[in-house]
C-alpha positions in Angstrom: -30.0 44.3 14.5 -31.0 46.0 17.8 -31.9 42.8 19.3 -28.1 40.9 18.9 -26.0 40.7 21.7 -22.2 41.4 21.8 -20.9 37.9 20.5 -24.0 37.9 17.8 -22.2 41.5 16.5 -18.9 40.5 16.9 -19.5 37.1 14.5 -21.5 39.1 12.3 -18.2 41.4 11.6 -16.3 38.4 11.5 -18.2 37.3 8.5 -18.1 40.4 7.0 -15.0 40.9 7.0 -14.2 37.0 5.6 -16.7 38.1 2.7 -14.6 41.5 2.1 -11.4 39.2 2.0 -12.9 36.4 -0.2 -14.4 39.7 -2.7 -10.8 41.0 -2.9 -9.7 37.8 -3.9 -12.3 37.0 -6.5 -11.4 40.8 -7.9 -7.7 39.7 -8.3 -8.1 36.7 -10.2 -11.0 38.4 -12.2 -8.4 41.3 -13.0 -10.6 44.1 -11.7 -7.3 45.9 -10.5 -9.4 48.3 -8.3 -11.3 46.8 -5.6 -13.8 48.7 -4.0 -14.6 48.3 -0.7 -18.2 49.0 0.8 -18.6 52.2 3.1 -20.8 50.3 5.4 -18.4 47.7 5.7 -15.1 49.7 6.1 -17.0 51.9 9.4 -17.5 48.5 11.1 -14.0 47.4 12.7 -14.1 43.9 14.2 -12.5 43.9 17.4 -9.3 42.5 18.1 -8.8 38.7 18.9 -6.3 36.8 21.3 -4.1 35.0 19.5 -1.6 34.3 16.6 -3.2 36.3 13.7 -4.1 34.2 10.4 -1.8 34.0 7.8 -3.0 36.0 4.9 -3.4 33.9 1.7 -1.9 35.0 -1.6 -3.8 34.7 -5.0 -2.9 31.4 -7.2 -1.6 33.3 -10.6 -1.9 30.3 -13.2 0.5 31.0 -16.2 -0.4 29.6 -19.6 2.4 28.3 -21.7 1.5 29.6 -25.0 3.3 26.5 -26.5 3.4 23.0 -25.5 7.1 21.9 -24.1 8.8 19.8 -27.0 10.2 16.9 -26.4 14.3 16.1 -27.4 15.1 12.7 -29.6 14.1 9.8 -28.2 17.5 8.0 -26.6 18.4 4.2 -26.6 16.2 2.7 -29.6 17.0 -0.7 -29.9 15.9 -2.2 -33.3 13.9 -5.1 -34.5 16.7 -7.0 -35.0 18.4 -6.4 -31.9 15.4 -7.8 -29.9 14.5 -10.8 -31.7 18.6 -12.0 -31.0 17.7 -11.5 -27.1 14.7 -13.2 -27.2 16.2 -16.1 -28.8 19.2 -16.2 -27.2 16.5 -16.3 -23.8 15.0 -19.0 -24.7 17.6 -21.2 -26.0 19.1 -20.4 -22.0 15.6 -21.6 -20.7 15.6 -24.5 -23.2 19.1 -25.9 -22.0 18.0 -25.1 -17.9 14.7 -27.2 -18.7 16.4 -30.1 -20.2 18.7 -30.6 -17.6 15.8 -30.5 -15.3 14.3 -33.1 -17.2 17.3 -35.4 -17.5 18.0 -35.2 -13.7 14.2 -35.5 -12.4 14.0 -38.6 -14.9 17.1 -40.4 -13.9 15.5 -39.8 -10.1 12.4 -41.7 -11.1 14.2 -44.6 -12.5 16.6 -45.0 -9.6 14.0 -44.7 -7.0 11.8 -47.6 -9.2 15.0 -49.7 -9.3 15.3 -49.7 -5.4 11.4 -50.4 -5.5 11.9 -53.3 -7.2 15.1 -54.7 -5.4 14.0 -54.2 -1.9 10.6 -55.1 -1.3 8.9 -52.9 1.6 9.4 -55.2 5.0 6.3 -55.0 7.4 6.8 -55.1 10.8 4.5 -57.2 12.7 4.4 -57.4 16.9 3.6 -60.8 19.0 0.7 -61.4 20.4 3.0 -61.4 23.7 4.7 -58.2 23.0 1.7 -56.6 22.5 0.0 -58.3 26.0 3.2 -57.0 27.9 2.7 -53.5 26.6 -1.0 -53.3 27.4 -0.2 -55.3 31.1 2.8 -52.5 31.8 0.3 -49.5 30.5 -2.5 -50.5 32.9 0.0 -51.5 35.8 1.0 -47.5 35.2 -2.7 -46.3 35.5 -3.3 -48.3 38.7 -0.5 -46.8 40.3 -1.5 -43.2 39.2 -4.7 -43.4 40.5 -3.8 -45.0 44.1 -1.4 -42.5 44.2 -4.4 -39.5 43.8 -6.7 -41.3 46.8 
């Protein structure tokens, strides 16, 4: 101990004194209602820091219930009865939304194969010369681009 410096002394009674803190502690949830406090720890006072101080930390005091909390009557019971009416009454709602989905999806079909058959699909087809004065107009485009870059 000779050998430490002033900041090696200073931590030292730091630590001691965060050991002293954490012994009171322990003692107080133990229930030892005295704690006693070293001699050769009380004679070393750590010197005072710069600063806010810490805040000092009070015991956690768990209480045990001796008896569990009871519970009141259950509110709101709905019977058997009472829940098999709903369900039906659900489905027959889903039965007559279904149905009419049906109905209107198959008359769609059968109107879209009538015009199908009626109107058979028309292809449209180009000349030989249309298509020639397309390509001749495209390339007359290109020449004049590129005469215009030189």
């Amino acid at each position: 101990m000779i050998n430490l410096t002033s900041s090696q002394l200073r931590q030292a009674a730091d630590l001691q004194d965060k050991i002293e803190a954490l012994q009171t502690e322990l003692d107080q949830l133990i229930g030892n209602s005295a704690a006693v406090v070293p001699a050769a720890v009380a004679s070393i006072a750590a010197p005072k820091k710069r600063g806010r101080p810490r805040k000092e930390v009070a015991p956690v005091v768990v209480k045990q219930s001796p008896e569990p909390a009871k519970r009141g009557p259950k509110k709101g019971g709905m019977s058997a009865a009472g829940r098999a009416a709903i369900a039906a009454a659900q489905k027959a709602r889903w039965a007559k939304v279904k149905s009419a989905t049906k109905a209107t999806i198959a008359e769609q079909v059968t109107s879209a194969m009538e015009v199908a058959e009626t109107k058979p699909s028309k292809k449209r087809k180009m000349s030989a010369a249309g298509k020639a004065a397309i390509a001749a107009a495209a390339k007359a485009r290109w020449a004049k681009f590129r005469a215009g870059k030189k």
